[in-house]
C-alpha positions as CSV (number, residue, x, y, z in Angstrom):
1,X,103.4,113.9,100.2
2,X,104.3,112.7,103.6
3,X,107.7,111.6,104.3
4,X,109.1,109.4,107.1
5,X,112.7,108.4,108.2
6,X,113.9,105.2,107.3
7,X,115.2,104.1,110.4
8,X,119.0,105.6,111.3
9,X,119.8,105.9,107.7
10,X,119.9,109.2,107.7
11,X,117.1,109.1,104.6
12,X,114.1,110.4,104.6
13,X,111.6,108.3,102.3
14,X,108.4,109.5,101.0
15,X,105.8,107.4,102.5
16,X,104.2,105.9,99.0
17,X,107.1,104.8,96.7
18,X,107.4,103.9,93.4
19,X,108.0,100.2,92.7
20,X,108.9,99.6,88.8
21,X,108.4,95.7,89.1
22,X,105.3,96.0,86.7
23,X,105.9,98.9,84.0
24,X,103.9,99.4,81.0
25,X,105.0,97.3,77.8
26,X,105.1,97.0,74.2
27,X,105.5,94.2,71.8
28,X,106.7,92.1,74.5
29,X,109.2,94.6,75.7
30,X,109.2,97.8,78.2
31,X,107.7,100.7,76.5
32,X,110.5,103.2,77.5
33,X,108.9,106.5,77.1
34,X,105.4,105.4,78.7
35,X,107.5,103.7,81.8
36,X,109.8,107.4,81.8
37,X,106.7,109.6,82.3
38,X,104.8,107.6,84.5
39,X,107.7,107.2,87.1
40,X,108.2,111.2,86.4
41,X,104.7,111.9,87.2
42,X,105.1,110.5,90.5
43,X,108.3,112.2,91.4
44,X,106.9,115.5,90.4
45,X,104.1,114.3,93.0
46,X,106.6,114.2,96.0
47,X,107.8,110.6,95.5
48,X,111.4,110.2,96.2
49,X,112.1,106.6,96.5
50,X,112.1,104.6,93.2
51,X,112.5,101.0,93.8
52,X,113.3,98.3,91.0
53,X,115.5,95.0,90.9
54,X,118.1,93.6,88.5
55,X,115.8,90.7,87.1
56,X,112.6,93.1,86.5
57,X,111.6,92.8,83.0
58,X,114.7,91.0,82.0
59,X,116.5,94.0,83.4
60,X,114.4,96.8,81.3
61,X,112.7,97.9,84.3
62,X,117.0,99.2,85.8
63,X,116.9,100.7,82.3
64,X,113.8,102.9,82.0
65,X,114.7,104.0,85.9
66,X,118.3,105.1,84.8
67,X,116.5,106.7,82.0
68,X,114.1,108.7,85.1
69,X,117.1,109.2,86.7
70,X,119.0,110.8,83.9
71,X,115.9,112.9,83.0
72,X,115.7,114.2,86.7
73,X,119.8,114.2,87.1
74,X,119.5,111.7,89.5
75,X,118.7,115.0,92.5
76,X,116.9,113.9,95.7
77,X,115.9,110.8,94.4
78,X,116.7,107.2,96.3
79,X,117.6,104.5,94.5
80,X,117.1,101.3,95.4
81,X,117.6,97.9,93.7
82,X,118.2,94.1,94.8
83,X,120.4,92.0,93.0
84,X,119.1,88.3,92.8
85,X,122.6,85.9,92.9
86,X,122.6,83.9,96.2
87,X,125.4,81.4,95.0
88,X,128.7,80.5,96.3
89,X,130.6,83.0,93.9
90,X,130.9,86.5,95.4
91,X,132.3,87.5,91.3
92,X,128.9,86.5,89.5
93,X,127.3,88.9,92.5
94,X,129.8,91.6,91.7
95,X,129.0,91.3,88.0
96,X,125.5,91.8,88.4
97,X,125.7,94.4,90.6
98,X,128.3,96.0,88.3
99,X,125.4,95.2,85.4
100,X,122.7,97.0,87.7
101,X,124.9,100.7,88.1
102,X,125.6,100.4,84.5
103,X,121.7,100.4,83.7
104,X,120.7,102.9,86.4
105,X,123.3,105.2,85.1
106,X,124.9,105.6,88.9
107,X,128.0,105.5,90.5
108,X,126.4,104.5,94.2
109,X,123.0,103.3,94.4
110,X,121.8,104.3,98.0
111,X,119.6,100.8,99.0
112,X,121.5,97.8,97.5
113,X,118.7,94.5,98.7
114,X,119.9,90.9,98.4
115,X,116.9,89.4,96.5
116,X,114.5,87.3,98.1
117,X,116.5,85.9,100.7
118,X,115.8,83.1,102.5
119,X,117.3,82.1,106.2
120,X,119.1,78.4,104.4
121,X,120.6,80.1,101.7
122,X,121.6,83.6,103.2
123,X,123.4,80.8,106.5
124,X,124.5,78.8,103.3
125,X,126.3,80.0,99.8
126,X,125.6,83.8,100.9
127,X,127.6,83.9,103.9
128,X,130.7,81.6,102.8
129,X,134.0,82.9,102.6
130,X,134.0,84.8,98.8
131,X,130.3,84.3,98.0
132,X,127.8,87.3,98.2
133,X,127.6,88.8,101.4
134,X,131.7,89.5,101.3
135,X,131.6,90.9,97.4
136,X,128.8,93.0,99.1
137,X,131.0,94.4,101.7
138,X,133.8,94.9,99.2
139,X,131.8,97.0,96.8
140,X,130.1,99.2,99.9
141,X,133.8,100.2,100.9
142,X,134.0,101.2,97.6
143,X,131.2,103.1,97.8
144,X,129.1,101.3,95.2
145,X,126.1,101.3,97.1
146,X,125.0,103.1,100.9
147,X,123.0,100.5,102.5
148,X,122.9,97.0,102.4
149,X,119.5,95.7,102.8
150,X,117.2,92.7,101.8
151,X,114.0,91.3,100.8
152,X,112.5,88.4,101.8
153,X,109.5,85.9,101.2
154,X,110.4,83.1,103.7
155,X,108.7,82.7,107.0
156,X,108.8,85.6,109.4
157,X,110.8,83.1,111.9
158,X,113.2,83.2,109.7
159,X,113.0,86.8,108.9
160,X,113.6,87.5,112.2
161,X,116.6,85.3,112.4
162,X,118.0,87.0,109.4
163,X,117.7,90.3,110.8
164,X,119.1,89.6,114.2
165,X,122.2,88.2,111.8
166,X,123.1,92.1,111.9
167,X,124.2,92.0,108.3
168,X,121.3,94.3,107.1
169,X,119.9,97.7,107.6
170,X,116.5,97.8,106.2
171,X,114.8,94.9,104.6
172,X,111.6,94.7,102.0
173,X,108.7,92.4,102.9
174,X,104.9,91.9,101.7
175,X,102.6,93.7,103.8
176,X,98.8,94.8,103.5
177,X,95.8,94.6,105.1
178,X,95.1,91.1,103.6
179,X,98.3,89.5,104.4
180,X,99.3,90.7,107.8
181,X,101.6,87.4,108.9
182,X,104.8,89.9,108.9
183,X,103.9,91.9,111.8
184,X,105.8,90.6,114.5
185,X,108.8,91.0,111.5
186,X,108.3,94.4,111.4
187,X,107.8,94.8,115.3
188,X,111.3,93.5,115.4
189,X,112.5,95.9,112.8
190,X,111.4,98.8,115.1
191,X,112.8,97.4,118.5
């Protein structure tokens, strides 16, 4: 396995990680022990970075990664997670995130993403005095999380403008060799 610095961070990521969005199921739920070993199988490969959300698989896919975690006590293994309330009130963020570190089973998670953020809303509810982006900052000076980061679908315009907020320190975008529209987003990323 290769691995790569993420940025300044001070981590070093393995190059291919595992996203648990899409985790085997079944009877209309996550199938635990299948979802357990094939996220084990690819840290036992040299994967180090496990990446899931609190809103994937109604929150089954935080549960079978705590479950990976607890199986692997949680050693050299980054965590990373994005938590999905963009409102006005900074307490229903705080209660999810509280939600998402019960699941994984962790006192800090190390990449903490505001979900799919988009430049109206993060200038909007995010930012507002008590909303998200200051029960963030709370819980990172209690050292609930490492990193504050975020992922984004919205143009790369305004993914640029979001970054150049200076709010973040890594951010999760769609890229392949189909859709390459975010380049100039991640050529801003690396200046």
């Amino acid at each position: 396995m290769l691995y790569r610095d993420l940025g300044d961070l001070g981590i070093r990521t393995s190059v291919l990680g595992f996203g648990a969005m899409r985790l085997p199921k079944k009877d209309d739920h996550l199938d635990y022990d299948a979802a357990v070993a094939i996220m084990t199988r690819g840290l036992e490969l040299g994967i180090n970075t496990i990446d899931t959300a609190h809103v994937y698989n109604g929150g089954e896919s935080e549960i079978a990664v705590g479950k990976t975690l607890d199986l692997w006590k949680g050693e050299g293994i980054i965590v990373s997670t994005k938590i999905p309330y963009k409102g006005p009130d900074g307490g229903e963020w705080r209660r999810q995130l509280d939600t998402s570190l019960e699941r994984l089973g962790v006192d800090c998670i190390d990449l903490l993403l505001l979900h799919d953020m988009k430049l109206e809303v993060f200038q909007g509810d995010v930012t507002k005095p008590g909303g998200p982006l200051a029960a963030a900052r709370k819980a990172q000076s209690e050292g609930l999380f490492t990193h504050l980061c975020f992922s984004c679908h919205d143009t790369p315009e305004n993914m640029i403008e979001i970054i150049d907020s200076g709010e973040f320190r890594a951010m999760t975008l769609q890229y392949n060799l189909l859709d390459r529209k975010n380049e100039p987003v991640i050529q801003r990323l690396a200046e």
